[in-house]
C-alpha positions as CSV (number, residue, x, y, z in Angstrom):
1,X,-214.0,-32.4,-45.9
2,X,-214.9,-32.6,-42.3
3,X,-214.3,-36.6,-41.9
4,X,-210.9,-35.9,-43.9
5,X,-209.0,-33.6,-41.6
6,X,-210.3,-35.5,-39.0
7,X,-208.4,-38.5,-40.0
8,X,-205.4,-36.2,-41.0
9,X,-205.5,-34.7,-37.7
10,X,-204.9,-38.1,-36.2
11,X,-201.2,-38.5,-36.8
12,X,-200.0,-35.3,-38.3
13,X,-199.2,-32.1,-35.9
14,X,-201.4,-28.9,-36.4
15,X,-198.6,-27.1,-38.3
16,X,-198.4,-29.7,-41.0
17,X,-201.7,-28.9,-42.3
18,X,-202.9,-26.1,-44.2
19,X,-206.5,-25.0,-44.6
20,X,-207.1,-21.8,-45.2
21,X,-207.8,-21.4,-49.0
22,X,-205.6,-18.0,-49.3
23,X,-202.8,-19.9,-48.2
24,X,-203.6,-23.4,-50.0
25,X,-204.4,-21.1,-53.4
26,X,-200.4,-20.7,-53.6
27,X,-200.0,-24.2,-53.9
28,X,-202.2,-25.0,-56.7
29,X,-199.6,-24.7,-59.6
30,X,-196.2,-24.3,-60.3
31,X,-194.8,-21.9,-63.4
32,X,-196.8,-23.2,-66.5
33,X,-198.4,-21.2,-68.9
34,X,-202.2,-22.4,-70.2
35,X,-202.5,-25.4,-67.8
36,X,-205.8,-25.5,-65.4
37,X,-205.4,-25.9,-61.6
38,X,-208.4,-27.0,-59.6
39,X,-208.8,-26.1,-55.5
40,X,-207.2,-28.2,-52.9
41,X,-208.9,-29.2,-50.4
42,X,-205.8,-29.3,-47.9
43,X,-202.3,-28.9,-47.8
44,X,-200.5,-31.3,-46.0
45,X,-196.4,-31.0,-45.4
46,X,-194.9,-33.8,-44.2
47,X,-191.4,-34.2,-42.2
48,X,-191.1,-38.1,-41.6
49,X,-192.6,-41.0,-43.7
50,X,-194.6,-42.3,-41.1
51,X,-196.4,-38.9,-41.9
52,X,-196.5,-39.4,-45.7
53,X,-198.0,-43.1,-45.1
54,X,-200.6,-42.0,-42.7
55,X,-201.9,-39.2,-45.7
56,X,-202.0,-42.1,-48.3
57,X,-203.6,-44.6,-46.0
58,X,-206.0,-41.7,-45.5
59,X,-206.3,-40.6,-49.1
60,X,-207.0,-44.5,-50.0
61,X,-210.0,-44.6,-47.3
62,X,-211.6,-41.7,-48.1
63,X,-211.0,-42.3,-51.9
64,X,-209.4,-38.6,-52.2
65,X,-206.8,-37.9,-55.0
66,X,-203.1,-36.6,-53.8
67,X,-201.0,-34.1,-55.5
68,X,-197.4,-34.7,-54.7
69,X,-195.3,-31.6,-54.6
70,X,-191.6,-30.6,-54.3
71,X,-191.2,-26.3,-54.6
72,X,-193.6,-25.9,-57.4
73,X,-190.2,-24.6,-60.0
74,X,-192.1,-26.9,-62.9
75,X,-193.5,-25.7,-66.4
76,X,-195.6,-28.8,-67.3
77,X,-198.2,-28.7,-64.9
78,X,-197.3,-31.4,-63.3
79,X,-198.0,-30.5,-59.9
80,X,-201.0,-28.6,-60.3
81,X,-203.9,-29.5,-57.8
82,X,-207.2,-30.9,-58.7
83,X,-210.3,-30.1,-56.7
84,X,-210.8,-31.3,-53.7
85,X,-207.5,-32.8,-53.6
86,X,-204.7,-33.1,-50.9
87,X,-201.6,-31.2,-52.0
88,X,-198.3,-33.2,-50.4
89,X,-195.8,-30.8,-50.2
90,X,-192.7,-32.6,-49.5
91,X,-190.0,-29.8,-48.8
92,X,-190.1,-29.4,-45.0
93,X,-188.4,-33.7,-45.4
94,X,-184.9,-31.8,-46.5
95,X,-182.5,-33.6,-44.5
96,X,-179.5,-34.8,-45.9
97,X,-179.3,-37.9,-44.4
98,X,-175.6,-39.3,-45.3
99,X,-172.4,-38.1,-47.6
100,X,-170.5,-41.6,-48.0
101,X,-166.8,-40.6,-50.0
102,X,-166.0,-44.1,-50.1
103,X,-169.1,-45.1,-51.6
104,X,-169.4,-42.0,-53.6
105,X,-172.9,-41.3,-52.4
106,X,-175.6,-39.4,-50.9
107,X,-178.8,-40.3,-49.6
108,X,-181.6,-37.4,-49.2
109,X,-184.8,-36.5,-48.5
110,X,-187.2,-35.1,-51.1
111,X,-187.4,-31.6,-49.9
112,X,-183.5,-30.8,-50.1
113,X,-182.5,-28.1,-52.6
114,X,-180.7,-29.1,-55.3
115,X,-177.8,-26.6,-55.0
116,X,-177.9,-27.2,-50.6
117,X,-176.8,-31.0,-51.9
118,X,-174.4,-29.6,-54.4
119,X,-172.7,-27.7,-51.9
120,X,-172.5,-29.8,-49.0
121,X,-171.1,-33.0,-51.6
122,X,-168.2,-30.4,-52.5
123,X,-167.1,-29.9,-49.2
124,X,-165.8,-33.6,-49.0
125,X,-164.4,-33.0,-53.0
126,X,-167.6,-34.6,-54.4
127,X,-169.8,-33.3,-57.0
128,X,-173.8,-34.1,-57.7
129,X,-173.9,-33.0,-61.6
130,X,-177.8,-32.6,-62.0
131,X,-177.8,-28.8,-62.2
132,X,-181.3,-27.7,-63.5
133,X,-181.1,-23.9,-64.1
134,X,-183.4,-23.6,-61.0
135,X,-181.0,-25.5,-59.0
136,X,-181.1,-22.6,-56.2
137,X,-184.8,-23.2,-55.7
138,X,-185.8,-27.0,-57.2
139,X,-186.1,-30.0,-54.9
140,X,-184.2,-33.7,-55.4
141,X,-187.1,-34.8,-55.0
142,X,-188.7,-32.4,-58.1
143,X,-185.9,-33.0,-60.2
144,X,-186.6,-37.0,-59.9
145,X,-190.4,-36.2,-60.6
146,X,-189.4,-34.9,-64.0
147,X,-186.1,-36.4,-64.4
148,X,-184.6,-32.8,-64.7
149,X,-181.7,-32.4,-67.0
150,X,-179.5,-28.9,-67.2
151,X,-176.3,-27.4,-68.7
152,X,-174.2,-30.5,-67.7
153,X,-175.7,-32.6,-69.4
154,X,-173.6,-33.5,-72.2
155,X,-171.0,-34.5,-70.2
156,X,-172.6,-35.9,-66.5
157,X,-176.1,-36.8,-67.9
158,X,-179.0,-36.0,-66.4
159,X,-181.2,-37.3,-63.2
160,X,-181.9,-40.6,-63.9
161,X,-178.2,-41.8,-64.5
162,X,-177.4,-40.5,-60.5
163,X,-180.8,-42.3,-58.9
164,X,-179.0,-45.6,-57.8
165,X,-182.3,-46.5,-55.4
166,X,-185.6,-44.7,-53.5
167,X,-187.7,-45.2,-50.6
168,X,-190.9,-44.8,-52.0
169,X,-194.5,-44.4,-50.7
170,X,-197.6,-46.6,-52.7
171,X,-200.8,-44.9,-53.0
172,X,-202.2,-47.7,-50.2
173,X,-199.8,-46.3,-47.6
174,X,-196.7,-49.2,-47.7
175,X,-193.4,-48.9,-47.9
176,X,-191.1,-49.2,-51.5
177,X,-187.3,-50.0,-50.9
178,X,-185.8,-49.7,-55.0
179,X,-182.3,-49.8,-56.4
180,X,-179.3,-49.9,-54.4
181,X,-176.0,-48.6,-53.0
182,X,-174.1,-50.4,-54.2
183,X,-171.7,-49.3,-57.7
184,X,-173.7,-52.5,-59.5
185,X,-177.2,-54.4,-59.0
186,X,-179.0,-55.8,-61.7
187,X,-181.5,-57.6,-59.2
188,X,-185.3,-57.6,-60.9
189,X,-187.0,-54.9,-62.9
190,X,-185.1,-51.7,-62.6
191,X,-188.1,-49.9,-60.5
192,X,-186.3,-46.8,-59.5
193,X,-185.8,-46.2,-63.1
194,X,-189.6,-46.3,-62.9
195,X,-190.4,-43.8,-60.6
196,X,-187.8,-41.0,-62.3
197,X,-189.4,-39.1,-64.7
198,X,-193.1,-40.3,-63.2
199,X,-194.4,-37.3,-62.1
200,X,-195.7,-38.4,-58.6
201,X,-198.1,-40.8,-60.5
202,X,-197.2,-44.2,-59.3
203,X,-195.7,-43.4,-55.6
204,X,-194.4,-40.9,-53.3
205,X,-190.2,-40.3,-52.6
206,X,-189.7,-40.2,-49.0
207,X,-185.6,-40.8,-50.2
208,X,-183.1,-41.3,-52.4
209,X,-179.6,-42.8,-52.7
210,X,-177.8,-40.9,-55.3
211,X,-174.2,-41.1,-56.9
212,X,-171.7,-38.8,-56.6
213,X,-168.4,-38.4,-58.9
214,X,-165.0,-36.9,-57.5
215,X,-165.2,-33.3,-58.1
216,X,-163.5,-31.8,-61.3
217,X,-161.6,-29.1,-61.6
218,X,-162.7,-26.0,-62.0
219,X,-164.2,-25.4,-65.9
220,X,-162.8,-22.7,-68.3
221,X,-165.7,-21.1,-70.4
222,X,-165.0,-19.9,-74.6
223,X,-167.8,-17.7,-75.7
224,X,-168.1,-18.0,-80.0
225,X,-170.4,-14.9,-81.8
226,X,-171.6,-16.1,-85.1
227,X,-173.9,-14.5,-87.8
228,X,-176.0,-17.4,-87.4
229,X,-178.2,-20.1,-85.1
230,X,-177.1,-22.7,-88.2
231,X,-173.7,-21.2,-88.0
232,X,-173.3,-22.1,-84.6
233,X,-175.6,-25.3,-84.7
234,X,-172.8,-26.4,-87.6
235,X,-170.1,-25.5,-85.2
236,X,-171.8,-27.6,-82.6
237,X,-171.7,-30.5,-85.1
238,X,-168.2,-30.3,-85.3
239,X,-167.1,-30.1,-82.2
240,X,-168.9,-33.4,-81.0
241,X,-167.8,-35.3,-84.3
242,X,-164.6,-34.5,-83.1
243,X,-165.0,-36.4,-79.9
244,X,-164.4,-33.6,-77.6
245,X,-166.4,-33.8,-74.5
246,X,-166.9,-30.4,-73.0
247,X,-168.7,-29.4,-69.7
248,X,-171.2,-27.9,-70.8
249,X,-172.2,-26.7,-74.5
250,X,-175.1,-23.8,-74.9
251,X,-176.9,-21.5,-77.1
252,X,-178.2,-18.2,-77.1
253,X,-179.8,-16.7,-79.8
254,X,-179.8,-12.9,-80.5
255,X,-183.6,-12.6,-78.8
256,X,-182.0,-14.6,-75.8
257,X,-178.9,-12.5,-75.4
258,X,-180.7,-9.2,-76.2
259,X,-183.1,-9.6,-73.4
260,X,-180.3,-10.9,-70.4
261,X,-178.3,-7.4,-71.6
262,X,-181.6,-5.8,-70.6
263,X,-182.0,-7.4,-67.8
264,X,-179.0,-7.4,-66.0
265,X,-176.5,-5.5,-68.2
266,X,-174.2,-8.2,-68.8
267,X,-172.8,-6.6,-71.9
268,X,-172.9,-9.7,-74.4
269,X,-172.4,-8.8,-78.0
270,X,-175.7,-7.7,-78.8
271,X,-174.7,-7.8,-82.9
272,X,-174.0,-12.0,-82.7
273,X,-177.2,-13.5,-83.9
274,X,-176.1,-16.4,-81.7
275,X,-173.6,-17.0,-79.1
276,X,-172.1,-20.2,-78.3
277,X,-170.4,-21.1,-74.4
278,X,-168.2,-24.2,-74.3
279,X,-166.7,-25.0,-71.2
280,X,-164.0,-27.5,-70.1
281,X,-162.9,-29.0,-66.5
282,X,-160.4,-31.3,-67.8
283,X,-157.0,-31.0,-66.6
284,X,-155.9,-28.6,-69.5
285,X,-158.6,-26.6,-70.6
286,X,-157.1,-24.0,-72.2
287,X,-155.9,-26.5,-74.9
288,X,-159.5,-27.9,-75.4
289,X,-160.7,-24.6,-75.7
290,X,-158.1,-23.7,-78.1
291,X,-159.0,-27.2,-80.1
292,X,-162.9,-26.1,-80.0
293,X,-162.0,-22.4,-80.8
294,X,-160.6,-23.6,-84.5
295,X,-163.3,-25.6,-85.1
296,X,-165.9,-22.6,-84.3
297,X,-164.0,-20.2,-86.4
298,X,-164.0,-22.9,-89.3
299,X,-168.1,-22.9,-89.2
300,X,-167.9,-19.3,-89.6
301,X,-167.4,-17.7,-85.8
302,X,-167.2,-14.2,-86.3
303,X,-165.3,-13.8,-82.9
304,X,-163.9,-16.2,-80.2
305,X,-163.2,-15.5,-76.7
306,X,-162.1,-17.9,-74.2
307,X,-162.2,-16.8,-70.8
308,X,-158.8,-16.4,-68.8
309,X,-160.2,-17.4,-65.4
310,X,-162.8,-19.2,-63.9
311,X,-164.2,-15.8,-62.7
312,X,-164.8,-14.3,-66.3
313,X,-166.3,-18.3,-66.9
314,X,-169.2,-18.5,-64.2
315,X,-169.9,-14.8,-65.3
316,X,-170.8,-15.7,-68.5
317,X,-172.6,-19.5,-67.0
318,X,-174.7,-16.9,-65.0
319,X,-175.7,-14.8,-68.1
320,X,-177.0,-18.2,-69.9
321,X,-178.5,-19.4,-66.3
322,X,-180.7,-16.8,-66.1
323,X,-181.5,-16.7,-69.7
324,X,-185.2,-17.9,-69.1
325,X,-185.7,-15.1,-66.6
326,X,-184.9,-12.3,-68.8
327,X,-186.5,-14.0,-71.5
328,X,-189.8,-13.8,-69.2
329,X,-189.4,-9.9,-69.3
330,X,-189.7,-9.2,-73.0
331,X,-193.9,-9.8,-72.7
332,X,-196.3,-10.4,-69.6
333,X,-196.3,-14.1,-70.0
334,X,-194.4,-16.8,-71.4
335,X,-194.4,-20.7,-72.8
336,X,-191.6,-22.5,-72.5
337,X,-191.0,-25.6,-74.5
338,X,-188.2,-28.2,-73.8
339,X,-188.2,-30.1,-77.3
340,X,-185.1,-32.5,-77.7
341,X,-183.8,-33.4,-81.0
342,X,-180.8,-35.5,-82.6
343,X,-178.0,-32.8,-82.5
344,X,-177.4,-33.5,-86.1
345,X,-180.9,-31.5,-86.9
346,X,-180.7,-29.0,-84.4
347,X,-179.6,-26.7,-86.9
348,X,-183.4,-27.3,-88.4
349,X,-184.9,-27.0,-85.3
350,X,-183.5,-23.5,-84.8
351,X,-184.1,-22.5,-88.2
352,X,-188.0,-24.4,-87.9
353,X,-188.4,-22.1,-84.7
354,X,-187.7,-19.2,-86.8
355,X,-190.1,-19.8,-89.4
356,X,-193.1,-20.5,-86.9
357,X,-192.0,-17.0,-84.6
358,X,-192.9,-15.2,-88.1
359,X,-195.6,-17.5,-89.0
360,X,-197.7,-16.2,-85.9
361,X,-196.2,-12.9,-85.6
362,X,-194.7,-13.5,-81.9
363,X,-191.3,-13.1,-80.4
364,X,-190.1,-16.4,-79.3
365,X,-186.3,-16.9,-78.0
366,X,-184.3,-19.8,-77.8
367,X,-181.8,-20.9,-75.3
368,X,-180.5,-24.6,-75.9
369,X,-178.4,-27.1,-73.9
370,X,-177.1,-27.4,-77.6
371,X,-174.6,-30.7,-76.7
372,X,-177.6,-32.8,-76.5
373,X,-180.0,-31.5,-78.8
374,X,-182.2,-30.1,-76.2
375,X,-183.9,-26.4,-77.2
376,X,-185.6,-24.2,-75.0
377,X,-188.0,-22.0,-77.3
378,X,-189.6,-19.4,-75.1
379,X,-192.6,-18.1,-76.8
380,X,-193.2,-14.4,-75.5
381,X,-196.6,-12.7,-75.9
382,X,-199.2,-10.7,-73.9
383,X,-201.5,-12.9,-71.4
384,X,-203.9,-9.9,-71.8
385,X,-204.4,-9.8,-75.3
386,X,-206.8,-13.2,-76.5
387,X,-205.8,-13.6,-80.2
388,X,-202.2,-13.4,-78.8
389,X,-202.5,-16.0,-76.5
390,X,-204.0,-17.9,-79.3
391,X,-201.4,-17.6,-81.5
392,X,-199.0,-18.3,-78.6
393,X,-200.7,-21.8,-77.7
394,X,-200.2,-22.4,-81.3
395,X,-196.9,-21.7,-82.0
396,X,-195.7,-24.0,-79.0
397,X,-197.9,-26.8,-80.4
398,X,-195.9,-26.1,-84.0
399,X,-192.7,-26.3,-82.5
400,X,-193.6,-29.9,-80.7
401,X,-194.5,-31.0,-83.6
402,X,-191.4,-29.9,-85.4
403,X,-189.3,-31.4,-82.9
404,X,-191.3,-34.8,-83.7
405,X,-190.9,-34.6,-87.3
406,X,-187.1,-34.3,-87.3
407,X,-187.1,-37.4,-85.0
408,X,-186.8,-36.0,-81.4
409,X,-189.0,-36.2,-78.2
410,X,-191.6,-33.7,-77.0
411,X,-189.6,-33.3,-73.7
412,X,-185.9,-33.8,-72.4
413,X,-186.2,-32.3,-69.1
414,X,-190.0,-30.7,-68.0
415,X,-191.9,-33.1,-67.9
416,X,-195.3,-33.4,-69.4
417,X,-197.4,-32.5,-67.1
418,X,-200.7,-31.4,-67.8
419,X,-199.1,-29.0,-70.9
420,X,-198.3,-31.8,-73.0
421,X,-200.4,-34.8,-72.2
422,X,-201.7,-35.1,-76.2
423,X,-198.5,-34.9,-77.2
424,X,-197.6,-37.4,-75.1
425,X,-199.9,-39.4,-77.1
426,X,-199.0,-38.6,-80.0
427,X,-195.0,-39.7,-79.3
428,X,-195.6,-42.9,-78.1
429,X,-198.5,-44.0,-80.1
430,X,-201.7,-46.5,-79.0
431,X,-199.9,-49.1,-78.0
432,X,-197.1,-47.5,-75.8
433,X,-199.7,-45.5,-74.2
434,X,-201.7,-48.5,-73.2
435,X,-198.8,-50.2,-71.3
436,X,-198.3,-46.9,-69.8
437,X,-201.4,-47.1,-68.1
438,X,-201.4,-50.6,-67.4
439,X,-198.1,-49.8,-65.6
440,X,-200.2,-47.0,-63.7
441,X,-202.8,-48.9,-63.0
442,X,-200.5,-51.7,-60.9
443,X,-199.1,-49.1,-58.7
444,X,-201.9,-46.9,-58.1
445,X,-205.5,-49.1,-59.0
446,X,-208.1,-46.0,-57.2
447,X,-206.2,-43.6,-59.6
448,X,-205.1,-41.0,-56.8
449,X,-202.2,-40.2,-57.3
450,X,-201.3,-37.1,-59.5
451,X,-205.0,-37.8,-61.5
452,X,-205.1,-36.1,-64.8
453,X,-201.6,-35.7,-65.5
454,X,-199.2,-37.7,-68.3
455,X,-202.5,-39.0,-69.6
């Protein structure tokens, strides 16, 4: 310990490091439920690459794992410390380093908040799509770690299509220049595709070139009540087999919309046993919402209401944005899954969630960015109580393995983390799992970076 901050202490400043183990014990783990978390041995924040390189030239020497971290918003585990590591908190590096409207990009540090960026793109009539629900709080550089998704999804896409290139740190200290800036490049292996989605395992971002589109106008939200999640799953169907492309497209089941009324009093129609938001920005939105109105109503929408200004509209995008959070207050703790499936069974999915909430006897709600199949079941329960908990580890592992059977993936947007590293497995098989690690194994050979997670 001594001969590490030693070295540390060589080329980082005094305020960059972080030993006293009150302080570093807040930076063991982010939001997961059931995932262990070891004791850091330092934290160590960063504010120029030179700083980054001289921690993983250290880390290298002295053979000591490194935990990269962004603001700790995750619920995989994924940036949970192990002991004796170094935790690399990356968010005092939030610079935004260049808004380009000709090239239609931006290029950031890791540490910049993901709704800072969205703000500052709009001012020169940009816009950055990624918008994880989190987005007041999350890191660019997070949101590439897991290749973060959100509500826009089904429109914009998620992370990975808006990393054009990154300046990455190895685990041996040396400098990674990936991707581009320019609008095409198909130059070698597609490395920056690589490092999205890698959960800090194969290098550290120090920066990132990201696109930009012109900013839309401003979206037009239709709320739909129906008397129920396959109802409004049907309705979802048709709306996409119609070829309308809306903004966004989201769930709430009753449980969900039940809890944000108590939360904030938002006075949603507590009778719906799920509510459907469809949003438009296209030049007319008012007529696609009309269009997308009939076809709810057709499925069996017992009400539709389309909003009349984008006022009424973000009040209801707030209501499903902090869905999660009011979700969080029905019990004292909370699992939240991220299961993706083909939007042509997400009908099952809902109704497969059900089944497995009265199976174990728990409350579990479910939000969904329902355009692209991606459900959020939040499995509620008391942290207190043992045979709760139980049955609450249990349930999520049901719903996984749901989500597998009907032919989707174990995660569209968290990550896996420590959480889901057997289910990993499980998705990808012997074989995939094996490349996986032989890819690991090129980038980081001494295994430090990010140990124990993915795998």
């Amino acid at each position: 310990m001594s001969d590490l901050l030693e070295r540390l202490r060589t080329e980082l400043p005094a305020e960059a490091l972080i030993t006293d183990p009150d302080v570093t014990a807040s930076y063991a783990h982010d939001m997961a439920s059931f995932c262990e978390a070891g004791t850091p041995a330092v934290v160590v924040l960063p504010r120029t690459v030179e700083q980054v390189q001289h921690v993983m030239r250290t880390a290298t020497a002295l053979r000591v794992p490194v935990v990269p971290q962004g603001a700790r918003t995750g619920l995989s585990g994924a940036a949970n410390a192990s002991d004796g590591c170094i935790v690399l908190s990356l968010v005092k590096m939030d610079r935004i380093l260049e808004i380009s409207p000709v090239d239609r990009i931006a290029v950031v540090e890791p540490g910049v908040i993901n709704a800072v960026l969205s703000r500052a793109v709009n001012e020169h009539g940009l816009y950055y799509p990624p918008d994880p629900s989190s987005w007041e709080t999350c890191t660019i550089g997070g949101n590439i770690g897991t290749a973060s998704g959100g509500l826009c999804c089904v429109k914009y896409g998620v992370t990975a299509e808006y990393v054009l290139g990154l300046d990455v740190v190895l685990a041996d200290g040396r400098l990674l220049t990936t991707g581009r800036r320019t609008a095409k490049g198909v130059a070698g292996y597609d490395l920056t595709r690589l490092f999205v989605g890698s959960e800090g395992s194969l290098g550290i971002v120090v920066k990132a070139v990201l696109a930009l589109k012109p900013q839309p106008p401003q979206q037009l939200v239709l709320a739909a009540e129906f008397p129920s999640a396959a109802a409004a799953c049907d309705a979802v169907c048709r709306i996409m087999e119609r070829g309308h492309t809306p903004s966004l497209l989201e769930l709430m089941d009753r449980t969900t919309v039940r809890a944000v009324n108590e939360l904030a009093s938002m006075g949603l129609p507590e009778t719906t046993e799920a509510l459907l938001l469809c949003a438009f920005d296209t030049p007319d939105p008012a007529a696609d919402l009309a269009a997308v109105g009939a076809l709810c109503t057709a499925a069996g929408a017992t009400e539709v209401v389309p909003a009349d200004n984008p006022a009424e509209s973000e009040l209801l995008l707030q209501a499903r944005r902090m869905s999660l959070t009011a979700l969080e207050t029905v019990k004292s703790a909370t699992m939240i899954d991220d299961v993706c499936v083909p939007r042509s069974q997400l009908g099952a999915m809902l109704e497969g969630t059900a089944a497995i909430a009265e199976e174990y006897g728990l409350t579990i709600g479910v939000c969904s960015h329902a355009g692209d199949g991606n459900t959020h079941p939040v499995v509620c329960f008391d942290h207190t109580d043992p045979d709760e908990s139980r049955r609450a580890r249990e349930s999520f592992d049901a719903i996984m393995a749901l989500g597998l059977e009907l032919g989707g993936t174990i995660t569209g947007e968290h990550g896996v983390g420590v959480l889901k590293k057997e289910w990993l497995a499980r998705e990808l098989g012997e074989t995939g799992i094996e490349l996986q690690r032989g890819i690991k194994a090129a980038f980081d050979p001494l295994g430090l970076l990010n140990p124990g997670k993915l795998f």
